[in-house]
Each structure stands twice: as C-alpha cells, then as structure tokens.
N, C-alpha and C positions, 0 to 999 in steps of 0.2 A: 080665470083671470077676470077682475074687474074692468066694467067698462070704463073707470077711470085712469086703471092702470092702460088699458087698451088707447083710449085719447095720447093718453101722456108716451108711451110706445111712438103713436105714428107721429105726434109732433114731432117726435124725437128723429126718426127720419126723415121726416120733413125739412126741418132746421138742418140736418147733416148734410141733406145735397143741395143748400143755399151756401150753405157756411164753405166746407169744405171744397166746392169747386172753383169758388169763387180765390181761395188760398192758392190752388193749382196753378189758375189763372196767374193770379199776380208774379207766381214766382216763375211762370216761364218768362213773363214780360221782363223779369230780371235776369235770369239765365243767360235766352239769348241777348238779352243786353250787350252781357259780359263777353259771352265768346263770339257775338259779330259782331262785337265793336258800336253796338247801336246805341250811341247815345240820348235821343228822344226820349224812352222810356226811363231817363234817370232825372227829369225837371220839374214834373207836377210836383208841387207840394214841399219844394225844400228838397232836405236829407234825400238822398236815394231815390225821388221821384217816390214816397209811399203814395202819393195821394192818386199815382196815375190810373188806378182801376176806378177810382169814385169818377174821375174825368171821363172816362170808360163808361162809366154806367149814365153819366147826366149825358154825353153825347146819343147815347141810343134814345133817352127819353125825350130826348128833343128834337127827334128826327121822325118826320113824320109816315105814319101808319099806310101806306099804300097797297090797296089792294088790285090786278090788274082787269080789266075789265070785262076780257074773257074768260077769267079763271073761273074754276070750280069753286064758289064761295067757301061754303061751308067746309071743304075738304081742306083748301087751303090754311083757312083759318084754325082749323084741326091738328094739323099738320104738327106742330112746334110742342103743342100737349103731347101727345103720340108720341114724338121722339125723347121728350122728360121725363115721363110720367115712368115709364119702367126701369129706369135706374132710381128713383126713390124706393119701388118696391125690391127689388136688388139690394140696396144698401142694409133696410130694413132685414134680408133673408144672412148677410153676410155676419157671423161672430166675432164682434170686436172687444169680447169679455170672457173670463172666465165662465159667466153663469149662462153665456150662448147669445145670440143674436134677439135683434129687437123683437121679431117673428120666428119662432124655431117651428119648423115645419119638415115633417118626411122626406128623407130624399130633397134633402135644399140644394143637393149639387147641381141636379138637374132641375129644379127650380130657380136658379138664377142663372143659369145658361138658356133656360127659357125664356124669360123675362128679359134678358137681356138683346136676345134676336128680334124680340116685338120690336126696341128702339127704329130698327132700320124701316120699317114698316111709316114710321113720321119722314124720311127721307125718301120714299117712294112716295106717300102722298102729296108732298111737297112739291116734288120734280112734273108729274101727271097733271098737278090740278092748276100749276102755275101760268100752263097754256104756253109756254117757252119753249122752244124748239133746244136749247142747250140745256134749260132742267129737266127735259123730257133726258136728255142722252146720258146727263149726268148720274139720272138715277136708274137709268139702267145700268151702269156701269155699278153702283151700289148696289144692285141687284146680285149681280154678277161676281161682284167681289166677298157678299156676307154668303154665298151658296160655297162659294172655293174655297172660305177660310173657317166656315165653322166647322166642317170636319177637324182638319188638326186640333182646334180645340176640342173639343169633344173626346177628341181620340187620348189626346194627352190627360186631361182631368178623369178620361176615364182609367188610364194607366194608376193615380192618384188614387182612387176613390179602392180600386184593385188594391192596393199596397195595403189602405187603412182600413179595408176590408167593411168596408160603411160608405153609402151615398149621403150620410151628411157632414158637414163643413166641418161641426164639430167635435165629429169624430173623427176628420181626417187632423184635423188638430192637435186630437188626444195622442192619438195615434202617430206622432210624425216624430222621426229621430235626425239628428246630424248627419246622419248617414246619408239622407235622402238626398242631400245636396250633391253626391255624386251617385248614388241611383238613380234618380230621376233629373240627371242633369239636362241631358235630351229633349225631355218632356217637356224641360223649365222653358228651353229656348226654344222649343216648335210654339210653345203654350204660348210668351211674349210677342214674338213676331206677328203670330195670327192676330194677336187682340190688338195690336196697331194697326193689322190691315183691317179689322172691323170698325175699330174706331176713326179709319178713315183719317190716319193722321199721315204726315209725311213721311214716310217716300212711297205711302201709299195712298195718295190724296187726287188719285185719279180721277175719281168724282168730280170735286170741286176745282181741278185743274183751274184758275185763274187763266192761264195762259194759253189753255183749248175750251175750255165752257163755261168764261166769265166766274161762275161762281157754284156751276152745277147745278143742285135741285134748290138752293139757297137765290137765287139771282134775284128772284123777284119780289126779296123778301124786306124789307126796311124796319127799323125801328125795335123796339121791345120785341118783336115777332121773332126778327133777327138775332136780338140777344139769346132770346130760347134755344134757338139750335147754338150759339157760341156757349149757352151753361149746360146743353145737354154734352156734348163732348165734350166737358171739363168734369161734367159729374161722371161719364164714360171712364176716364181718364182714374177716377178716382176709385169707381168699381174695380177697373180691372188690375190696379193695382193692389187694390187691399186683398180680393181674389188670390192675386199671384204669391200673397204674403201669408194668407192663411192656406193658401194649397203646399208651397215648396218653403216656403222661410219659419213655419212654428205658428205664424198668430200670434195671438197675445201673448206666448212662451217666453220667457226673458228671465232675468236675473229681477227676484223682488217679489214678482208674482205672486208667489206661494205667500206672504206676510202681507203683502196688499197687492187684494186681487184688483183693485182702479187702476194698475200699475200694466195691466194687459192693454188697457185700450191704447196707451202711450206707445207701447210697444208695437201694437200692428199699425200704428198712425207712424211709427217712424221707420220700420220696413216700407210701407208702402211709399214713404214720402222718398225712400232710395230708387223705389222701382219707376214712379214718377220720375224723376230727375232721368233716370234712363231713358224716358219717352220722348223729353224733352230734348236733352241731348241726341238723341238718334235725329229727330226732327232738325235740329241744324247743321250735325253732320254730311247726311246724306240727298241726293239729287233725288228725282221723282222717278218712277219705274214708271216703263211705259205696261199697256194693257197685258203685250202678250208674256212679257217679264212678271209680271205680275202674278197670273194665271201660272203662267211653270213653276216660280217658285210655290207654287201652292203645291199642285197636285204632282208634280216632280220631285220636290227636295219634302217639302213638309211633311206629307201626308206618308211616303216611304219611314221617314222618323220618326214619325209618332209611332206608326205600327210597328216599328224593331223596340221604341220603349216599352210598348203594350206587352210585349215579347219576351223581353227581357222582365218585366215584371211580374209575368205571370209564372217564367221560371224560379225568380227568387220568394214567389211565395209559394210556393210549392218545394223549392227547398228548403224553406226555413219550417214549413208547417210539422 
C-alpha cells in the first residue's frame, strides 16, 4: 500500500467520524422532537429546524474554555482526545465495502472490541482529573458499568465470529446467511443492550445521572472540550451500530451489490441508520435504571444469554460440519 493511498485511507476515517456523527446527532434531535412532543428543536433555521445543530456547534464555540484550578491539567485536557480518538480507529477497522474496510487487519473482531474499550479510558480521566467529587463518583460508576457489560459483548461476537468460523468482520460477512437472524437472535439482543450500556446511553446513563452527579465525569467540562465527549458518543453510537450491522444484519449484502459493489456502503449506512434509530428510540422510551438494576441485568439476564447462544452455536456448527 502506497503511502498515498494510506493518507487518503485515514482521511477517509477521519472525515467518517466528523460526518457521520454529527448526522446521528441531528436526527435524534429530530426523533425525540417528534415522540416528546419537543418543539424547540424544530425552529433554528426555518423548515424543520435544519439549522439546529450548526446553533449546536456555534453555542459550544462560544462558551468559554474552563479549566478548574485543582485539576489535573494535562489529564484533563487529555481526557476528550482519549475518549475520540478510538472510535476513529474503530471505524477505519469496520468493512463498509465489498473490498473490506479502510484498515483490514488480523483478527479485526477483536480489534475493534479493543479499541473500543480504550474510549472509556477518556471517561475515567476525565472524572479523576476533574478534582469534582461527582466526576470522581461518576466515573466510577463508568468503571463499573464497562467491566459488567463487556463480557456479554464479547460473549455474543464471539458466538458470531464461531458461526463464520473467522475473527474477521469480513469474513463474518462473507459468511453470514438469513438464517442467522434467528440463530443468533439472542446474541443480536444480549449484543445491543450491552453496547447501550457502554455507550452509557439512556437507561443506562447512570454515570452522567444529571439528577444524582450534575453531569458525572463530564461536569467540569465547558465549551469545545465538552463538544468532544458529546461527538465521542455519537461517533459510539455510530460504531456500534454499523458493528451490529455487519455482525447479524449481512453488511454491505443487499440487492445490487453484486453489479455495483459502491452499492454496499449504502447498504450498511442504512442497516446501521435502523439500529441507530433503535438507540434512540429506546432512549425516550425508557426511565434510568438504578445502579444495582443495572449490575443484575448484566450479570443475571445477559451474561446467562450470551453463554446459551455460545452454546447453541457451537452445536449448530458442529452439526452442520
């Protein structure tokens, strides 16, 4: 590979987790619009409120940078990279093509499940270095939450990775029939559930609880700084979705593919944009779980289900072999 094709590669992830999260964004800000009735998000800019995420972006830039005065500087200031920076390399490992992902690499299943658990790693620097007695508690709680929930992930992807009989993405792709929609139906929803609780989205946003720890490990944080951790969970949001699209939904598989293979990327960009919408919608639906709710459905309901898909999957490739 040319190092120009290599530049042109990481731009190209680069640009995908500006772009693409930033689209997440807007359309939850429409979503829940619609089903709670929240009008505000439909007036910047005319029509529909489009304009309301640029208002979005100019209010963080206008708000000023504060750092607090016992904090740990340079950790702090750290902090917001750390939690970004691994869903770029993420994005880059996932195959949104026929001809494979931006970076194909060995074993990329367990490369962006890697990568992925560094993100939390910016959410415990953030919480420690803030000097805040609520980002401190906050991120223990995030602590606490990415150790309980990345088991069932792991468990279920590895149920996935069993079936295609390949740890990479784009062989679980090659590999993946209609079938698997009810094979691996178990796996599909142990696998969503947990990546909402890593992503620390609602109704598991015990972290950031507004309403017990202000804003969690995020409190102390204002301006652009702030924005980072609000485009790291939207780029989150956007891993785990395309993730769950080339694990149980085909990837780029579709009707057309085969005659134009550009026709894949559409295809996992519109699976993933259905699994999104379920994140979203789950998020308005449901109330907050408390801590120890939280915990049980992990290691009580989840982790018991992943290991009967694990189960069930190692029978069915051992009777089909």
């Amino acid at each position: 590979m040319s190092e120009l094709e290599v530049l042109a590669r990481s731009l190209g992830a680069l640009l995908a987790v500006l772009v693409l999260p930033l689209v997440v964004g807007y359309g939850e800000h429409k979503v829940m619009a619609h089903m709670q009735g929240r009008l505000g998000p439909m007036y910047a800019g005319g029509f529909h409120g489009w304009a309301q995420l640029v208002a979005d972006g100019v209010k963080f830039v206008q708000k000023e940078d504060i750092t607090p005065a016992a904090a740990d500087r340079r950790v702090f200031r750290l902090a917001p990279a750390v939690a970004l920076v691994p869903y770029v390399l993420a994005i880059a490992l996932l195959p949104m093509h026929p001809a494979g992902a931006l970076a194909e690499v060995p074993g990329s299943v367990l490369a962006v499940l890697a990568v992925t658990g560094v993100g939390a790693l910016g959410t415990l620097m953030a919480g420690w270095a803030s000097a805040n007695k609520y980002a401190l508690i906050g991120a223990m709680r995030s602590a606490a939450q990415l150790i309980s929930y990345e088991l069932p992930i792991v468990l279920a992807v590895a149920s996935v990775a069993m079936a295609a009989g390949s740890l990479s993405l784009s062989g679980a792709v090659l590999a993946w029939h209609p079938a698997w929609l009810l094979w691996q139906v178990v796996g599909a929803v142990v696998f969503l559930v947990a990546a909402v609780a890593e992503l620390q989205r609602p109704p598991f946003d015990a972290p950031i609880a507004d309403s017990e720890v202000v804003m969690g490990p995020w409190t102390e944080y204002s301006g652009l700084r702030f924005a980072f951790f609000m485009l790291a969970e939207y780029a989150g949001i956007v891993v785990m979705s395309v993730l769950f699209a080339v694990l149980y939904l085909g990837g780029w598989r579709g009707v057309g593919v085969d005659a134009v293979p550009a026709l894949g990327v559409l295809w996992v960009l519109a699976k993933a944009g259905v699994v999104a919408f379920v994140l979203i919608w789950v998020r308005v639906s449901w109330p907050r779980l408390r801590e120890d709710q939280l915990q049980h459905l992990a290691w009580a309901r989840l982790v018991p289900l992943a290991l009967l898909q694990l189960a069930v999957t190692a029978v069915g490739v051992v009777v089909t072999a």
